[in-house]
C-alpha positions as CSV (number, residue, x, y, z in Angstrom):
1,X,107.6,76.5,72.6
2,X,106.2,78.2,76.1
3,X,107.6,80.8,77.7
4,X,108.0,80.2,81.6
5,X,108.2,83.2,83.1
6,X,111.5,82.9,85.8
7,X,109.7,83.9,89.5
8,X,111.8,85.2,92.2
9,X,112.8,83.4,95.3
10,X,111.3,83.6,98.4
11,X,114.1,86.1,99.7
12,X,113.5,88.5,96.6
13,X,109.7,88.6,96.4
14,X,110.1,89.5,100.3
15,X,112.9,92.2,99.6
16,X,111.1,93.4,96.4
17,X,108.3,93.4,98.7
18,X,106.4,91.0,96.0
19,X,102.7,88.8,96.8
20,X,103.9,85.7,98.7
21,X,100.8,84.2,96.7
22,X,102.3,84.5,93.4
23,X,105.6,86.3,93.8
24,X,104.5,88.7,90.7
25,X,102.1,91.7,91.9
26,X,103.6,94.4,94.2
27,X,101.6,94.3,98.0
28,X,102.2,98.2,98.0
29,X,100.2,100.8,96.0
30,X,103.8,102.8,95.6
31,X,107.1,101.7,94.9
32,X,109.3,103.9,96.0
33,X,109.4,103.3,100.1
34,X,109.8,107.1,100.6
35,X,106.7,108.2,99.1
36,X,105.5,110.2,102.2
37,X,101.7,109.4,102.3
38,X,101.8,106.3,100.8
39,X,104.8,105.0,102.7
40,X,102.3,101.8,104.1
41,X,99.6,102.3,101.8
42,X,99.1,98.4,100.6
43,X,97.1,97.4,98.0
44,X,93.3,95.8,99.3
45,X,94.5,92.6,97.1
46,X,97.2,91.9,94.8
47,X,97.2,93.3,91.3
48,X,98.1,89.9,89.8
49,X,96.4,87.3,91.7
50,X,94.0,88.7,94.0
51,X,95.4,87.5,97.1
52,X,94.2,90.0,99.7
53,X,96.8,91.8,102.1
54,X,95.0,92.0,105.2
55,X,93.7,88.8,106.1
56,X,91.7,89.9,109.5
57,X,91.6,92.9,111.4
58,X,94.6,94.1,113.2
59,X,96.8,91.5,111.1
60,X,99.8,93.4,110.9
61,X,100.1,94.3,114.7
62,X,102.7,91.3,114.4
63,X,105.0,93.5,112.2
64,X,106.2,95.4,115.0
65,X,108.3,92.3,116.4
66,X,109.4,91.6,112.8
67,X,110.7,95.4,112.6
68,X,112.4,94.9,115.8
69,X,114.3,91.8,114.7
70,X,115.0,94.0,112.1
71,X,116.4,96.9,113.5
72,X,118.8,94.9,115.9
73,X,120.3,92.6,113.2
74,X,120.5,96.4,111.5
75,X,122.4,97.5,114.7
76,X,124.4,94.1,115.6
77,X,125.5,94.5,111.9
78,X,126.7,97.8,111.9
79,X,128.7,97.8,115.2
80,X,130.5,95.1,113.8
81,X,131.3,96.5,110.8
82,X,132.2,99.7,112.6
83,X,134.4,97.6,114.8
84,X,136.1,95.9,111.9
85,X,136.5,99.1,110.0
86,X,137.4,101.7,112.3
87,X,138.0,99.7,115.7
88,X,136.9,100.9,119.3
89,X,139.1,101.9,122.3
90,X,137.9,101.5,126.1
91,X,141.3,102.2,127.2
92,X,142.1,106.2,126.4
93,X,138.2,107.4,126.2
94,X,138.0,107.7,122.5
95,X,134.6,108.8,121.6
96,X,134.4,105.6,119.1
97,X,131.5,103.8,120.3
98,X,129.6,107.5,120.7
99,X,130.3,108.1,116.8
100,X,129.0,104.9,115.7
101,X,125.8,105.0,118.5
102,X,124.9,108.2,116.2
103,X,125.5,107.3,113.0
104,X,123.5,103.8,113.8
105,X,120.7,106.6,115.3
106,X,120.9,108.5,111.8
107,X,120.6,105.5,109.7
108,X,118.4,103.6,111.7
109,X,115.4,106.6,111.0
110,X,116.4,107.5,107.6
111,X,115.9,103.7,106.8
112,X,112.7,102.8,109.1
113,X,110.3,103.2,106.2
114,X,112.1,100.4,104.6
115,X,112.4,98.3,107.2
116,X,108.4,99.2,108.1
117,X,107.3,98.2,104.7
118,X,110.3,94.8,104.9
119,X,108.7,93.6,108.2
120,X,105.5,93.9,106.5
121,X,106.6,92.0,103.5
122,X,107.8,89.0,105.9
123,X,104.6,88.7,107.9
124,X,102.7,88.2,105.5
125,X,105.0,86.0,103.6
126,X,104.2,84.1,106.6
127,X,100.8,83.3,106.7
128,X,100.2,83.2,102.6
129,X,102.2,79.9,101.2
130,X,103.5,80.9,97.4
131,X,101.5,78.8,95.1
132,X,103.1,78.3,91.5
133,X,99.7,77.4,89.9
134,X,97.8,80.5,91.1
135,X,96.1,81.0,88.2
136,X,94.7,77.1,88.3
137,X,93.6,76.9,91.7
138,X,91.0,79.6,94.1
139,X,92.6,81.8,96.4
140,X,91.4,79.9,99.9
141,X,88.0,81.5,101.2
142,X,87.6,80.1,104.7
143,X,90.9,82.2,106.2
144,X,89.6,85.0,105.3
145,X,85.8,85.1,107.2
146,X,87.2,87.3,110.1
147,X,87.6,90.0,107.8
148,X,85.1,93.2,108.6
149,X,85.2,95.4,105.7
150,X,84.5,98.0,107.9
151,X,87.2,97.5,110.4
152,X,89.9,97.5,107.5
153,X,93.1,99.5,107.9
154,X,92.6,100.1,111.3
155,X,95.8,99.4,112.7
């Protein structure tokens, strides 16, 4: 009898922030996303497979349009649930809208090193397809000439 070992979907190896390669190793060297120091400290390859997480130099300049989607979906979400919840009022000057601006504020910076390391986790979900037989076939060489080992990290 063989164990199969269940792999997560493509939404939870992005949200556990999970290799796209394999879906098993973790693509950051700390867990917890509010380890100050180490909040986008990645791994050079994944622990499991050895997928590496910078593929060429300046590779994750894209994340900051990924964040961005992000952070409006974030907003659009809570300003509807605020509106559902709690309502607004044009009409007598309640300072509604004011109330939820801030709290959006507060939670929006107290939740950007998740969404830094999320955006992250998406982008390179992106550009490295999941590949259920890892461990059969070599991790593809020729994408990865542009790297300068040098030049790495400096985003």
């Amino acid at each position: 009898m063989s164990e199969h070992k269940k792999l997560p979907s493509y939404l939870g190896a992005v949200l556990t922030n999970r290799c796209p390669r394999c879906r098993e190793g973790r693509i950051f060297e700390a867990s917890n996303p509010y380890a100050f120091g180490k909040i986008l400290k990645m791994n050079d390859q994944c622990p499991v497979c050895g997928q590496p997480t910078e593929i060429e130099v300046g590779f994750y300049y894209g994340t900051a349009y990924v964040s961005y989607a992000l952070t409006v979906a974030f907003s659009v979400a809570t300003f509807i649930a605020w509106w559902v919840l709690i309502g607004f009022s044009l009409e007598d000057g309640d300072l509604r809208v004011l109330y939820w601006g801030i709290l959006n504020a507060v939670l929006m910076i107290v939740l950007q090193p998740v969404f830094m390391r999320l955006s992250r986790s998406i982008w390179l979900s992106w550009f490295v397809k999941f590949e259920p037989r890892w461990k059969e076939k070599e991790i593809d060489k020729s994408t990865l000439e542009r790297i300068v080992n040098e030049h790495k990290g400096g985003w």
